[in-house]
ROKERO-782042 format. One line per field, with one value per residue (C-alpha): residue number from 1; residue in one letter; x, y, z. Coordinates in nm, 3 decimals, padded with zeros to 5 digits, always signed. Layout:
ROKERO-782042
n <- [NUM,...]
res <- [A,...]
px <- [X,...]
py <- [Y,...]
pz <- [Z,...]
//
This chain:
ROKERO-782042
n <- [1,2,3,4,5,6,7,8,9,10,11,12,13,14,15,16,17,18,19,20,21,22,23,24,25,26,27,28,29,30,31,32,33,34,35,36,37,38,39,40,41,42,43,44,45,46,47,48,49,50,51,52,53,54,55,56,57,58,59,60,61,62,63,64,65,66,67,68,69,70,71,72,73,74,75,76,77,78,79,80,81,82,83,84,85,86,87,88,89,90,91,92,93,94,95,96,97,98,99,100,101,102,103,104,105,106,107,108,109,110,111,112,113,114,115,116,117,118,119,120,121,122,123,124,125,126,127,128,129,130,131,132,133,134,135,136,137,138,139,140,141,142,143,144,145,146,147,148,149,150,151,152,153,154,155,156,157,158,159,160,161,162,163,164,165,166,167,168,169,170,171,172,173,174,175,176,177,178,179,180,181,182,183,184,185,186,187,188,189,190,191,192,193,194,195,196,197,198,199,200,201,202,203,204,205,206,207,208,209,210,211,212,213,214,215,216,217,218,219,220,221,222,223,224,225,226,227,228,229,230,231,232,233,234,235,236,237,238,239,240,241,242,243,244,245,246,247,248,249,250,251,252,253,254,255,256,257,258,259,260,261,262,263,264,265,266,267,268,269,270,271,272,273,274,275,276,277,278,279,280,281,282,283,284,285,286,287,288,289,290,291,292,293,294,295,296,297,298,299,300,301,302,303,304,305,306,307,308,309,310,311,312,313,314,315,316,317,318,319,320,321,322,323,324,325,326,327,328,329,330,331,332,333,334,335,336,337,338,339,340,341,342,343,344,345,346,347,348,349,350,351,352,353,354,355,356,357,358,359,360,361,362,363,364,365,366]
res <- [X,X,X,X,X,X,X,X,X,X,X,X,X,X,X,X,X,X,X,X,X,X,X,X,X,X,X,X,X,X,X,X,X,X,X,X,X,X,X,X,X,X,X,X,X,X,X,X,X,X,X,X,X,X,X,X,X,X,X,X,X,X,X,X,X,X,X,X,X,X,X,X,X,X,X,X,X,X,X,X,X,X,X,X,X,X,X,X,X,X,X,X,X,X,X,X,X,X,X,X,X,X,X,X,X,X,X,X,X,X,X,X,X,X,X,X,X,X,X,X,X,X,X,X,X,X,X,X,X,X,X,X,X,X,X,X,X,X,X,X,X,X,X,X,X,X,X,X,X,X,X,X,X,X,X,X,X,X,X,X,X,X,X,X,X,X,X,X,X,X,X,X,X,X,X,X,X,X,X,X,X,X,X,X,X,X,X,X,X,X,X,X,X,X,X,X,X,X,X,X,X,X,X,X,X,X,X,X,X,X,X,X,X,X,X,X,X,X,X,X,X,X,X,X,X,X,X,X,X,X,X,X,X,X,X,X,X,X,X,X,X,X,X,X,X,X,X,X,X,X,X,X,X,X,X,X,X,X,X,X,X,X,X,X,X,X,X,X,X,X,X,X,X,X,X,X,X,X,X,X,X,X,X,X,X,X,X,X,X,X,X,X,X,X,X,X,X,X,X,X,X,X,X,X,X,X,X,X,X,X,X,X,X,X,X,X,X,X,X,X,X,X,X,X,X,X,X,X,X,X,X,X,X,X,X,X,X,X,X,X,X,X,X,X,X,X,X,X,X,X,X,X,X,X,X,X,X,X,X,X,X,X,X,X,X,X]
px <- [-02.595,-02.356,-02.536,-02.336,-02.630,-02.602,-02.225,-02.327,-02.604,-02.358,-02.158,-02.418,-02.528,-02.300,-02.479,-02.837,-03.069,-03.235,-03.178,-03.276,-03.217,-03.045,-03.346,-03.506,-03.262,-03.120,-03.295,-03.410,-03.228,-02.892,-02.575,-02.471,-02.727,-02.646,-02.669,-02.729,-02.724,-02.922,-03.032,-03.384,-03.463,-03.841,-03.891,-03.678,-03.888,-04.212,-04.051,-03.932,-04.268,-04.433,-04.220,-04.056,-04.315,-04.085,-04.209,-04.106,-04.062,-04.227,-04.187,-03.761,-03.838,-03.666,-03.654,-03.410,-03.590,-03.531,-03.743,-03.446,-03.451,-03.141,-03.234,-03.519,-03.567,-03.702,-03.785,-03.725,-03.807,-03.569,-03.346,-03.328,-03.213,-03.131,-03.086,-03.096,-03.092,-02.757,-02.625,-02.379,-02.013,-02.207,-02.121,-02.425,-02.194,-01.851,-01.948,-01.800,-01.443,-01.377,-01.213,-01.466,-01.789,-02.016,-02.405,-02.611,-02.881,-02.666,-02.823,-02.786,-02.475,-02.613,-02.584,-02.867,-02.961,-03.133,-02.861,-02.824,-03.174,-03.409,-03.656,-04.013,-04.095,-04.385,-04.515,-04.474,-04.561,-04.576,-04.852,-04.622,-04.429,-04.081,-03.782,-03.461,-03.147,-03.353,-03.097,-03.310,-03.308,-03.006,-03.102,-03.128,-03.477,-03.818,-04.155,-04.490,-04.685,-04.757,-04.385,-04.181,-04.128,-04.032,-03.789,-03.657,-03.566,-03.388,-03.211,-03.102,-02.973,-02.781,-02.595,-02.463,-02.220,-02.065,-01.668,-01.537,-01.169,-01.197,-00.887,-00.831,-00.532,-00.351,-00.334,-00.317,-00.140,-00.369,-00.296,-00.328,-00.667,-00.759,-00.580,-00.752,-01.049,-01.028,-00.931,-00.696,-00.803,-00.568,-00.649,-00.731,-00.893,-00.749,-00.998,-00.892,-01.136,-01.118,-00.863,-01.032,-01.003,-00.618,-00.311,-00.221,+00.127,-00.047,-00.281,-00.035,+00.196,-00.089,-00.169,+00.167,+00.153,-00.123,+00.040,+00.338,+00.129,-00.143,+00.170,+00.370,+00.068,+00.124,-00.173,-00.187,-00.306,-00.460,-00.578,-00.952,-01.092,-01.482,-01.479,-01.385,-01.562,-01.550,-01.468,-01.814,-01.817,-01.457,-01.580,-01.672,-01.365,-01.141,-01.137,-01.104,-01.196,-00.962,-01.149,-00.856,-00.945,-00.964,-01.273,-01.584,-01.766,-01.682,-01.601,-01.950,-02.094,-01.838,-01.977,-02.309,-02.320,-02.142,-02.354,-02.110,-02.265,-02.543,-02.293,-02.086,-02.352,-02.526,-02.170,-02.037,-02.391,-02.340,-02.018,-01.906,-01.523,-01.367,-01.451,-01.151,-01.035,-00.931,-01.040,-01.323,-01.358,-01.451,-01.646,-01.890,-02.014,-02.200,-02.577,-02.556,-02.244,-02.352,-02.087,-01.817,-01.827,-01.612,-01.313,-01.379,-01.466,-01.819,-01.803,-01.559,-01.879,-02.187,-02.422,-02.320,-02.532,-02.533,-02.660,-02.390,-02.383,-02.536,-02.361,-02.265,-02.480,-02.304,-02.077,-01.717,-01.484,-01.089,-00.758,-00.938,-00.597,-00.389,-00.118,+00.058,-00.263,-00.293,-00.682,-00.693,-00.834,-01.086,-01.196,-01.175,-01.408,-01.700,-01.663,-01.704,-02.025,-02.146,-02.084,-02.302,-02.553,-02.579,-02.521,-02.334,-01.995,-01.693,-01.379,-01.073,-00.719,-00.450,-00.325,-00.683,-00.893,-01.295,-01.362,-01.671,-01.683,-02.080,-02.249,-01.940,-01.800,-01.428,-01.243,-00.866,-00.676,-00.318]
py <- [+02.294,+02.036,+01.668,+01.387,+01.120,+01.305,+01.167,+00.813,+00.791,+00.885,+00.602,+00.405,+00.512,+00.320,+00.015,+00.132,+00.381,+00.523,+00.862,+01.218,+01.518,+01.826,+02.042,+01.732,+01.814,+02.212,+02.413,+02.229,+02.112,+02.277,+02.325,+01.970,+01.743,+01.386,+01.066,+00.733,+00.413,+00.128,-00.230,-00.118,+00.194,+00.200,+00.049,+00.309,+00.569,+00.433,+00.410,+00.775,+00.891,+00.706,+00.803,+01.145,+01.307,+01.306,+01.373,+01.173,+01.428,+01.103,+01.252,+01.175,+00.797,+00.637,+00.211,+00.009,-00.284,-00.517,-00.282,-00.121,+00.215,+00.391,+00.713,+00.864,+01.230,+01.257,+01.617,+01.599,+01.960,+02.223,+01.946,+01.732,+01.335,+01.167,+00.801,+00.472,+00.072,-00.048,-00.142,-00.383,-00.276,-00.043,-00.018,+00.055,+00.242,+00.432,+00.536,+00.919,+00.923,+01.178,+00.987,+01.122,+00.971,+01.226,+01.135,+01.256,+01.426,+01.665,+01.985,+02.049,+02.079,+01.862,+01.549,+01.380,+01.003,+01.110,+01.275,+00.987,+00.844,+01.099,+00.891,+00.939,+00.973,+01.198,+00.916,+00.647,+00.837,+00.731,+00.462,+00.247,+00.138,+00.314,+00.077,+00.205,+00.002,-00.335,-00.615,-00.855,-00.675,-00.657,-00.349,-00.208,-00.074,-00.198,+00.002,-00.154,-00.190,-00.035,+00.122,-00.172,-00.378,-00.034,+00.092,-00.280,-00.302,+00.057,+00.003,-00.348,-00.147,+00.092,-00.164,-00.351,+00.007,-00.082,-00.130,-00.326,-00.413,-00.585,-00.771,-00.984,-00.810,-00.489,-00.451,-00.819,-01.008,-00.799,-00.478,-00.450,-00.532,-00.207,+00.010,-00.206,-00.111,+00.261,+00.332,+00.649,+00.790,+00.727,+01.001,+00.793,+00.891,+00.651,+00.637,+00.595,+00.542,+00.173,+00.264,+00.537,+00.501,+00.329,+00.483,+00.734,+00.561,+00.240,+00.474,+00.619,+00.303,+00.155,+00.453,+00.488,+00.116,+00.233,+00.504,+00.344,+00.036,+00.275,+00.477,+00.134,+00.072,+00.387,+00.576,+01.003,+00.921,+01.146,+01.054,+01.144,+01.138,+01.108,+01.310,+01.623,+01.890,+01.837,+01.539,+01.443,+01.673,+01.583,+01.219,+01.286,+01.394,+01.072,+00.769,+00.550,+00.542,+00.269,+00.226,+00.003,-00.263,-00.216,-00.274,-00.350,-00.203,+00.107,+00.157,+00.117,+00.376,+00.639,+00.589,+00.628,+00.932,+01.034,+00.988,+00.839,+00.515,+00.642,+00.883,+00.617,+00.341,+00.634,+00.745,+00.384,+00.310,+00.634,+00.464,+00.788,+00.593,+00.295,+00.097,-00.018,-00.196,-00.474,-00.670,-00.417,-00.235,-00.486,-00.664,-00.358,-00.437,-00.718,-00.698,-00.806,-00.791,-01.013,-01.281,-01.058,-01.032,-01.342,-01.133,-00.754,-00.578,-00.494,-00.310,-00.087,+00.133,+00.209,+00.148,-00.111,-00.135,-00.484,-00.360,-00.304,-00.136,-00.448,-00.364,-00.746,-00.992,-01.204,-01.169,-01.114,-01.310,-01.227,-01.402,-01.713,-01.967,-01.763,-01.859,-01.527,-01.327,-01.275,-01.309,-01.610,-01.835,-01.605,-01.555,-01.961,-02.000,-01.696,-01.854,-02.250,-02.107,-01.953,-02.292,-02.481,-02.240,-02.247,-01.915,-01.811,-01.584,-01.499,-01.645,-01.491,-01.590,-01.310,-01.206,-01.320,-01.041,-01.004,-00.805,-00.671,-00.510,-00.489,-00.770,-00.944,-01.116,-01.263,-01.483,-01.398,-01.662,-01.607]
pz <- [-01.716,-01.631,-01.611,-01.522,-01.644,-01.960,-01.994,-01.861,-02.097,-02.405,-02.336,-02.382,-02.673,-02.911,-02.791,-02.812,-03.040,-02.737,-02.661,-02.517,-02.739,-02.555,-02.512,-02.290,-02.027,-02.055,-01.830,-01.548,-01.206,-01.129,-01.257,-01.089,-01.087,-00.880,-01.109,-00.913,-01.090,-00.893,-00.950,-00.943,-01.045,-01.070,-00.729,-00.601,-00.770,-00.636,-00.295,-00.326,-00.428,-00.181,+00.136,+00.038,-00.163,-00.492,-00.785,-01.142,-01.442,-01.695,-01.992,-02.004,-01.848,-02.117,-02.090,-02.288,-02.514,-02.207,-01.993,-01.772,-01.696,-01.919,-01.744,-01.489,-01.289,-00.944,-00.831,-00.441,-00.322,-00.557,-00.632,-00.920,-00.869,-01.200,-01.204,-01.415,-01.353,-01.395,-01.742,-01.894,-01.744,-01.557,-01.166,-00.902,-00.671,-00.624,-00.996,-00.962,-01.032,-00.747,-00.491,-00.167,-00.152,+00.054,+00.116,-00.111,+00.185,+00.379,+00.340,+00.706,+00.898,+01.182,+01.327,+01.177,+01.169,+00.876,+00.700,+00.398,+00.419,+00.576,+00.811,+00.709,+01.051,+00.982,+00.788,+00.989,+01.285,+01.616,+01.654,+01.353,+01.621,+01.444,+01.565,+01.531,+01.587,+01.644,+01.684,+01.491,+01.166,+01.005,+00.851,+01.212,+01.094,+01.173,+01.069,+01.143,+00.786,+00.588,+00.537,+00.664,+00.357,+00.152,+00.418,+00.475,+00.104,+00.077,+00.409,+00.312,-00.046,+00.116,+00.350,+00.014,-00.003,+00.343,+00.327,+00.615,+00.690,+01.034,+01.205,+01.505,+01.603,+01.474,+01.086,+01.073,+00.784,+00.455,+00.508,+00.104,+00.097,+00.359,+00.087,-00.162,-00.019,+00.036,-00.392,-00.374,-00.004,+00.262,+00.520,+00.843,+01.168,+01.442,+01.721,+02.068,+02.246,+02.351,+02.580,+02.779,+03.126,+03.105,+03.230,+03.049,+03.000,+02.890,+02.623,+02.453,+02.417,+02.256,+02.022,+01.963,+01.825,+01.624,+01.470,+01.355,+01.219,+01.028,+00.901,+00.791,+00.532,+00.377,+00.522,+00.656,+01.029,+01.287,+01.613,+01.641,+02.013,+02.000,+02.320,+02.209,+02.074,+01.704,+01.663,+01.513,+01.219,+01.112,+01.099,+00.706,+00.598,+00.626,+00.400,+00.633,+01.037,+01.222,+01.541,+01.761,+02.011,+02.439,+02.605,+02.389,+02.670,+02.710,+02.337,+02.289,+02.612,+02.416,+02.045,+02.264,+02.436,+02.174,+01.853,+01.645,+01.633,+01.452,+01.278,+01.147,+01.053,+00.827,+00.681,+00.603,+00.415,+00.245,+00.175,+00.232,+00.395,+00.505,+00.867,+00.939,+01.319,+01.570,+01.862,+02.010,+01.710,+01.523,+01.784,+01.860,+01.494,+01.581,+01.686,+02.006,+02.272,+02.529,+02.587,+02.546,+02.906,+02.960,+02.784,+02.854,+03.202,+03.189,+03.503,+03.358,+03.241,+03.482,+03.175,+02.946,+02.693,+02.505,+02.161,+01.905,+01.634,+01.368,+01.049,+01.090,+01.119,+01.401,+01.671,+01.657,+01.828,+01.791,+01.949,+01.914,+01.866,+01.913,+02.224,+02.218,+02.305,+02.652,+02.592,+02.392,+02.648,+02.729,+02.345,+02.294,+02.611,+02.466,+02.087,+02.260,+02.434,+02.086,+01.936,+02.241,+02.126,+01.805,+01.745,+01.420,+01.447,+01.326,+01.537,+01.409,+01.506,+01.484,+01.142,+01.032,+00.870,+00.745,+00.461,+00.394,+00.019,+00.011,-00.086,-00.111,+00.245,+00.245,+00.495,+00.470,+00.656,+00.826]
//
């Protein structure tokens, strides 16, 4: 039996006495069993036993002198989840030196908004008051005690994998960083769908744009309609998704009626690829839309909906400054009213980019 903790732990060895003899871990789990290294392991053992009926095999728990976990099993059904805190030059994630990240709970082939982090609905059950997508929690999940502070700490864990690349206009001026950002991977799904309901002509002008920008960086591009059949399950096979700008409006019906905004907020947690995008793609991040109005034609869609998608935790303003963007006025007028309001955003001119590398937020300027 192959163990990948068993390597991890090895390395470690030269710098501690701890240690688990062969016969501790032969003969149990499969022939691949998953390693995760976390910032707190034992709360994310209690949690696991708590929510998802996992059970701890104790008898390999084996703490360092400081008291961090050096390694840990969880038995989760058949399966066999081994996992440690994180140690000196250790990293907590992108730790596998295979360059796809895929969640580690797909066992179905189904579009699932459970797929990385299986809701304990069962648990929670119906008179907790389960909240999902709430606008006021940044981890877009809310659960009525006694599960909300355990869900709101693993939710709020797995957004510190998110990878954003988000640019007022086009590739803008770091185009480096995106590539930066997605290691080795550059197979890209460019999605369209901003543009639906344009002229044709006008459509492909603008994807044709696209294409030749994307391909410019260095990057294998396909366009990837969310409309058609398919589309969905291919999702998890790019590095990075490059979601272009349009209306915010009816970007956001599509990803909808759709499911990939559900899709994609599980798979970028996962940090399973890259979010990368411009003007309404990187706008439909925020948690709430409203004000965008001013810019983009709400009536372009029967039933807006004013919800976005929350991986960020303010709006999204692009073209602000900028005099050769025919929306600029617009964009100055929505990120003045934020300002009268106090409301916290990002106001981006063109060539300016957020980057979102977990935890870690950057401004790159023009």
């Amino acid at each position: 039996m192959l163990t990948v903790g068993r390597c991890c732990q090895s390395a470690h060895m030269t710098q501690t006495p701890t240690t688990l003899e062969a016969h501790q871990i032969t003969g149990r789990g499969r022939s691949v069993n998953p390693f995760v290294i976390l910032e707190d392991a034992a709360s994310f053992i209690a949690f696991a036993e708590e929510v998802f009926g996992a059970r701890e095999v104790v008898e390999v728990r084996t703490p360092t002198p400081t008291g961090r976990l050096i390694h840990a099993e969880l038995r989760i059904g058949d399966s066999l989840l081994l996992l440690a805190d994180a140690q000196e030059g250790w990293q907590t994630r992108r730790h596998l030196s295979h360059p796809r990240r895929v969640p580690a709970h797909r066992p179905l082939k189904e579009r699932s908004t459970g797929a990385c982090w299986p809701r304990p609905v069962a648990l929670a059950g119906a008179d907790r008051n389960f909240v999902w997508g709430s606008a006021n929690d940044t981890a877009r999940t809310q659960v009525a005690t006694p599960w909300s502070s355990s869900l709101r700490a693993v939710w709020t864990a797995t957004m510190s994998l998110v990878r954003l690349y988000l640019s007022s206009f086009r590739t803008g001026q770091h185009p480096e960083r995106l590539l930066g950002l997605a290691g080795v991977g550059r197979r890209t799904a460019l999605v369209p769908n901003a543009l639906d309901g344009l002229d044709a002509q006008v459509r492909a002008a603008g994807l044709d744009r696209d294409l030749h920008d994307l391909h410019a960086v260095g990057l294998d591009v396909t366009v990837l309609d969310l409309r058609h059949e398919g589309s969905l399950e291919q999702l998890s096979d790019y590095d990075i998704v490059w979601v272009r700008g349009g209306n915010v409006f009816v970007l956001r019906r599509v990803l909808a009626d759709t499911g990939a905004d559900d899709l994609l907020v599980e798979l970028l947690r996962c940090d399973v690829m890259v979010y990368g995008g411009y003007s309404a793609g990187a706008c439909v991040l925020a948690p709430d839309l409203n004000g965008l109005e001013q810019v983009d034609d709400v009536s372009a869609v029967v039933e807006p909906l004013m919800s976005g998608l929350a991986l960020l935790d303010r709006p999204f303003v692009p073209h602000v400054r900028s005099p050769s963007h025919p929306e600029t006025a617009a964009c100055d007028t929505v990120s003045a009213t934020y300002v009268a309001a106090g409301q916290p955003h990002w106001a981006l001119r063109d060539g300016e980019v957020l980057l979102v590398d977990g935890e870690k937020v950057e401004f790159l300027p023009a």
